[in-house]
C-alpha positions in Angstrom: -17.0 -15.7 15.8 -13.6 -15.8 13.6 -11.5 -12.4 12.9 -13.1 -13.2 9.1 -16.8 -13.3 10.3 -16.8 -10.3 12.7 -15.0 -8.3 9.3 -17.8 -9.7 7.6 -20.0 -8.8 9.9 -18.7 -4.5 10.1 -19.1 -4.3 6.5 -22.7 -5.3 6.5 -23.4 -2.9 9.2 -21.9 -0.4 6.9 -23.7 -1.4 3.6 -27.1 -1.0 5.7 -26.2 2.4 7.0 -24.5 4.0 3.4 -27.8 1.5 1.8 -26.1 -0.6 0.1 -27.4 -3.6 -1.1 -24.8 -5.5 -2.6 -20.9 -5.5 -2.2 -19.0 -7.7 -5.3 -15.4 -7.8 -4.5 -12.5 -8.9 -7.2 -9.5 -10.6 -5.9 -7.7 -8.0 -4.0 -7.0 -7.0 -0.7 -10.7 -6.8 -0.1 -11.2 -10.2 -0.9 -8.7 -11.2 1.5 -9.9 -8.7 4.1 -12.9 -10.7 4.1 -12.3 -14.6 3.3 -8.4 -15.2 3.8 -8.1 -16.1 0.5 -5.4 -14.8 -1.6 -6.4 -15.5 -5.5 -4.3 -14.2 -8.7 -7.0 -11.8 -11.1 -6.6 -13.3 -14.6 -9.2 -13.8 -17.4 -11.4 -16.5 -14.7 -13.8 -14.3 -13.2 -13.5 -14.5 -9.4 -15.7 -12.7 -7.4 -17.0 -12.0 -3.8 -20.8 -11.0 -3.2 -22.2 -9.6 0.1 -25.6 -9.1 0.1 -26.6 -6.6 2.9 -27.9 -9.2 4.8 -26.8 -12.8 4.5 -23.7 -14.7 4.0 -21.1 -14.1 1.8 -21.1 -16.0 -1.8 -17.9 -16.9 -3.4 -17.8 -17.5 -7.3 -14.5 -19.1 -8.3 -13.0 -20.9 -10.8 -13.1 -24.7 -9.7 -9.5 -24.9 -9.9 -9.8 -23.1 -6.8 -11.7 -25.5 -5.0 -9.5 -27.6 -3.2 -7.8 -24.5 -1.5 -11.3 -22.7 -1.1 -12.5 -25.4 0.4 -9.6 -25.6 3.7 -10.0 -22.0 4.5 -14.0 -22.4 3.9 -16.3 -21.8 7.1 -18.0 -18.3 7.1 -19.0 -18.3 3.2 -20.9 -19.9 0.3 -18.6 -21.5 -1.9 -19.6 -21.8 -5.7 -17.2 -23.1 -8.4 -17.9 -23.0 -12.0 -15.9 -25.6 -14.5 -13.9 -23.8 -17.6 -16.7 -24.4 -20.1 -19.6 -22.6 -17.6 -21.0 -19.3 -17.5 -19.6 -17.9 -14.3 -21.8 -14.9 -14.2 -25.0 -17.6 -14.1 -23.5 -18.5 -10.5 -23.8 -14.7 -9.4 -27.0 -14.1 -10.4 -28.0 -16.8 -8.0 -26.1 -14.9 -5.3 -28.7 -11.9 -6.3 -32.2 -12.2 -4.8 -33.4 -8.7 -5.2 -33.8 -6.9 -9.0 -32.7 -3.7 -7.8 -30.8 -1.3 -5.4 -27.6 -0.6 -4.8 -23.7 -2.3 -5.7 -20.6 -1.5 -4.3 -18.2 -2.8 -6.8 -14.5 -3.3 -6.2 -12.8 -0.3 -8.1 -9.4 -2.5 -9.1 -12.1 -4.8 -10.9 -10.8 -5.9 -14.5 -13.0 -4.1 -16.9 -14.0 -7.4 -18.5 -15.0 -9.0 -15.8 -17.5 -5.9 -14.1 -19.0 -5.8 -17.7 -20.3 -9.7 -17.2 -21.4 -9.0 -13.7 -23.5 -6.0 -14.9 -25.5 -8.7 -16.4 -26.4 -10.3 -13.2 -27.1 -6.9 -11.8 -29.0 -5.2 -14.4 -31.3 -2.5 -12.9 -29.0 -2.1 -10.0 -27.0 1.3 -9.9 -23.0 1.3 -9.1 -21.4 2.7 -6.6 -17.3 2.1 -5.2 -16.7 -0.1 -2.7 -14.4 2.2 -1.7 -16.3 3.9 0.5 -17.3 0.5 2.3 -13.6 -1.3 2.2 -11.6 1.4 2.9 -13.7 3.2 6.2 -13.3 -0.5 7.6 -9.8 -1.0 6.2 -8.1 2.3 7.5 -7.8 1.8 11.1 -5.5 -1.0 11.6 -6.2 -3.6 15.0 -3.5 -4.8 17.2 -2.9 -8.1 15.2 -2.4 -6.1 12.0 -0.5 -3.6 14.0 2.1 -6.2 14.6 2.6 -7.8 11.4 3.3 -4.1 9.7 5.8 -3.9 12.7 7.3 -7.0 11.7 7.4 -5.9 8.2 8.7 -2.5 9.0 11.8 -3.6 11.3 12.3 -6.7 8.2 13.3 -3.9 5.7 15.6 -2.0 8.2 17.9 -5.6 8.2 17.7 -5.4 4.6 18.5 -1.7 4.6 22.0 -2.6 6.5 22.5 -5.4 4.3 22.1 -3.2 0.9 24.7 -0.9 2.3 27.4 -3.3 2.4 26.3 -3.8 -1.5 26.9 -0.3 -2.7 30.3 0.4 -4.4 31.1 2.0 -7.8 30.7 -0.2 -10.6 27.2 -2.0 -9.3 24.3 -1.4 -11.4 21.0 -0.6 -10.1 19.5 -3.7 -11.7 21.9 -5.8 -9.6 21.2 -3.8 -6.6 17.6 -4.6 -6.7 17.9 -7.9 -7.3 20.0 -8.1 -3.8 17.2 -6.0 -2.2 14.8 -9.1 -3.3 16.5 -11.7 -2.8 17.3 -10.2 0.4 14.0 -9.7 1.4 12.7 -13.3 1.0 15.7 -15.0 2.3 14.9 -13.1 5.7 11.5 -14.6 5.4 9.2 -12.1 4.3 6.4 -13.9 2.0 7.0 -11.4 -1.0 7.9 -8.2 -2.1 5.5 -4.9 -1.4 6.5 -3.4 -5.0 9.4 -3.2 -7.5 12.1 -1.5 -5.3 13.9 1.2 -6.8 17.0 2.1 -7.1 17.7 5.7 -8.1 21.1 6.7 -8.8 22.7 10.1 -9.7 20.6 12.1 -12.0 18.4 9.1 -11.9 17.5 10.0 -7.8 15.2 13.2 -9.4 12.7 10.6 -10.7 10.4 9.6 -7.8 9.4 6.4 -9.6 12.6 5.4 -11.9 12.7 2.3 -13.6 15.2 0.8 -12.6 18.1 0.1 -14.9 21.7 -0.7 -15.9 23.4 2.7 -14.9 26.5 1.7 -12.4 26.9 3.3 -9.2 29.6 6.1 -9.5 31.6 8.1 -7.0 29.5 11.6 -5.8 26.4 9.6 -6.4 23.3 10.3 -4.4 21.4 6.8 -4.6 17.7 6.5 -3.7 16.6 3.1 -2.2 13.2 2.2 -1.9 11.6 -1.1 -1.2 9.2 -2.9 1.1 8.6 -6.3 2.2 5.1 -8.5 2.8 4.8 -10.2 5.9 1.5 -12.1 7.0 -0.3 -10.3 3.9 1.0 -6.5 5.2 3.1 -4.2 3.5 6.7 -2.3 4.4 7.9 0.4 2.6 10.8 2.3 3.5 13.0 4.6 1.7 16.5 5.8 2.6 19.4 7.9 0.1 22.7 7.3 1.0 26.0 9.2 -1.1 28.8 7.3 -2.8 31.7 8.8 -1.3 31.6 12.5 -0.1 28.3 15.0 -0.6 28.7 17.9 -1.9 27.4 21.1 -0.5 24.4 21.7 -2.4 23.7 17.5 -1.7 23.8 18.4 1.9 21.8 21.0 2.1 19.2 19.0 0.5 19.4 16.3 2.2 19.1 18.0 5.5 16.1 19.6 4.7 14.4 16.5 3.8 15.7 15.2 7.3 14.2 17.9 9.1 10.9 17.9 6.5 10.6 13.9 7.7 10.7 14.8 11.5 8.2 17.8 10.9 5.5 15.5 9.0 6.1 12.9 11.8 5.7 15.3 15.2 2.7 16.6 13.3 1.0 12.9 12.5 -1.5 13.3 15.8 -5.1 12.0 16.5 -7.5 14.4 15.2 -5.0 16.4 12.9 -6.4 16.9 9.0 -4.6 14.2 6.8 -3.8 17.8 4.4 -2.4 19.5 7.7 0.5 16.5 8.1 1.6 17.3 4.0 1.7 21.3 4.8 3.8 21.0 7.4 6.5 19.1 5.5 6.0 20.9 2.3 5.7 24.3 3.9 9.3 23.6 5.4 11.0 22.6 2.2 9.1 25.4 0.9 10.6 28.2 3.2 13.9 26.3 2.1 13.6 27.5 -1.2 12.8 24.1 -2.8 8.9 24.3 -2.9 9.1 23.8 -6.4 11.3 20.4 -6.1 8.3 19.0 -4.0 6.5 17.1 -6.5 4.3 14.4 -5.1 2.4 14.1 -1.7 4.2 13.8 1.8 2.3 10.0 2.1 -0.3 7.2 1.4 -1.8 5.2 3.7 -0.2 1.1 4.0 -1.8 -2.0 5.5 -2.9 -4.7 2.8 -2.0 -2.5 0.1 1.2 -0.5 -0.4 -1.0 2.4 -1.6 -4.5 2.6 0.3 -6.5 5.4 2.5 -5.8 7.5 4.4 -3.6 9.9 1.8 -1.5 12.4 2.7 -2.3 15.5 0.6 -3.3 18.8 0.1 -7.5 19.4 0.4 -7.7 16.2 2.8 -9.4 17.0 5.8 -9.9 13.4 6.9 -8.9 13.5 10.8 -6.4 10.9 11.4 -7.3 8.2 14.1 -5.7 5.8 16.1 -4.8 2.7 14.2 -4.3 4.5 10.8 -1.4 3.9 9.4 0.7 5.5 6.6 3.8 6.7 4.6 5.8 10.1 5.8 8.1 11.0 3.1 9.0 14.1 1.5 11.3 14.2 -1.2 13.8 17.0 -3.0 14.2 16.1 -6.9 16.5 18.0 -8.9 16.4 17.7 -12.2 19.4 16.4 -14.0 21.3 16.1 -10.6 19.8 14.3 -8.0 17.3 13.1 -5.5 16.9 12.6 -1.8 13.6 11.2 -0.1 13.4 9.6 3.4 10.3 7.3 4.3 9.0 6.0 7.2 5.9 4.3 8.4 4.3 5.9 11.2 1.4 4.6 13.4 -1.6 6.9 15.0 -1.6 6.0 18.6 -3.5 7.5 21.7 0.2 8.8 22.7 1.2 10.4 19.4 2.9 9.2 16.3 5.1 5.9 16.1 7.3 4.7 13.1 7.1 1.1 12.7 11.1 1.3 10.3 14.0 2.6 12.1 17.1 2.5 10.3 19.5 5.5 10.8 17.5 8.8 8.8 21.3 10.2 9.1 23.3 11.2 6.1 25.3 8.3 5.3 28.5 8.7 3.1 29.9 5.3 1.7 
């Protein structure tokens, strides 16, 4: 049996327990979980169905067929022409008129209104609860590709550094940062990276833009790379030219906030209990209030997924989980520093999978 059939084969067992009777998956990470095929959502409906019991039924548009067709051996494979009713081809995945359907929650809007006609009488449910309880706890194959995409962005981190001098915009910056990324053979980018600089750094999620690097800049970097389908994502601040004071204090807190939330990722500890300890130190630093997002987000497939981070999660952690660390300090109007790493659960504590130097570093 084939990684993608025993997958297959865990979700089912899971449907039947949580009594489920169908999972319908858009093309996401779920999809690929389960079949190995990696699809672009657009207007086509393309859709996975599970029934409980039974093979898996894939509904794609036939301009799919060809590559469907090489990776097909564990599913059902139903193409529909451009002048076809795709949703006809899912009812005749559906045997039963009722029960229960797990349906992927990134679904296009569109698309889960058609389906509902091949489903009508059925009650929704996420697929959340399915994908992401078989999703969270990664094996030793994925283990090693998020390792191999982890130490990739810690070469691109040292090359970025060479990059940073006054007068470089964060647009161009970036651009090296890709470019980088897939010249070192990484398949894609995880996300956008950003590039934060100055006043910029206080916005978690900039956009970057066209301001240019200037001397007494703290500059946020955060990017990740996608190797064999799994995500990197790393984050490091660095300082054009000498940190002030105040910049230093905050950037050692963070430093120390990072290691905290690290020491404390352990088998069995609440998700919540890894975000209070890093938020509870930067709080006792007198920056509680410059705090403004949770310490992390789970990584595998996705560079957001389960398990969160956060305040009110008890979910233990387990081995195999893996997931950002990364508290942050945001001033307003003067700066930012955040330091991210991806740590691994393992049966002998916590294990980062990106390495590069969590050091001030004054260019």
């Amino acid at each position: 049996m084939d990684v993608f059939s025993k997958r297959v084969a865990r979700v089912q067992q899971l449907m039947g327990r949580k009594g489920i009777d169908y999972l319908v998956l858009a093309p996401t990470a779920n999809m690929f979980y389960l079949t190995g095929l990696k699809t672009v959502a657009d207007e086509r409906l393309q859709v996975a169905v599970l029934p409980a019991e039974g093979p898996l039924t894939l509904v794609l548009p036939e301009m799919y067929k060809e590559y469907a067709a090489k990776i097909h051996g564990h599913y059902r494979l139903l193409t529909w022409p451009d002048h076809q009713d795709p949703v006809e081809l899912v009812m005749a995945a559906v045997t039963t008129k009722q029960g229960r359907v797990a349906v992927d929650e990134k679904m296009w809007a569109g698309h889960f209104l058609s389906i509902m006609r091949a489903f009508s009488g059925f009650q929704f449910v996420a697929a959340r609860d399915v994908m992401s309880e078989v999703r969270v706890c990664k094996d030793e194959t994925e283990l090693t590709l998020l390792e191999q995409a982890g130490k990739l962005v810690d070469r691109v981190m040292g090359e970025v550094l060479k990059e940073m001098r006054e007068g470089v915009t964060e647009k161009e910056l970036a651009l090296f940062i890709e470019n980088t990324i897939k010249a070192l053979g990484a398949e894609d980018i995880s996300f956008k990276p950003i590039v934060a600089s100055g006043p910029n750094g206080s916005l978690p999620h900039h956009i970057t833009g066209d301001r240019k690097l200037q001397k007494g800049d703290f500059i946020v970097l955060d990017f990740g790379a996608v190797v064999g389908g799994y995500c990197s994502d790393i984050t490091r601040t660095f300082c054009l030219g000498k940190a002030t004071p105040e910049g230093k204090e905050v950037y050692r807190v963070v430093q120390e906030a990072n290691e905290l939330g690290f020491q404390s990722a352990r088998e069995g500890v609440p998700c919540g209990d890894v975000d209070r300890a890093a938020r509870s130190l930067i709080s006792r630093a007198g920056y509680g209030d410059y705090f403004i997002h949770r310490t992390g987000h789970g990584i595998g497939l996705d560079y957001h997924e389960d398990p969160y981070l956060v305040e009110g999660n008890t979910t233990p952690l387990r081995q195999g989980m893996v997931f950002s660390v990364e508290p942050g300090i945001y001033l307003p109007g003067k700066l930012g520093v955040r330091i991210e790493d991806i740590v691994a659960v393992t049966s002998d504590g916590p294990i980062r999978l990106n390495n590069f130097p969590r050091e001030l570093i004054e260019i």
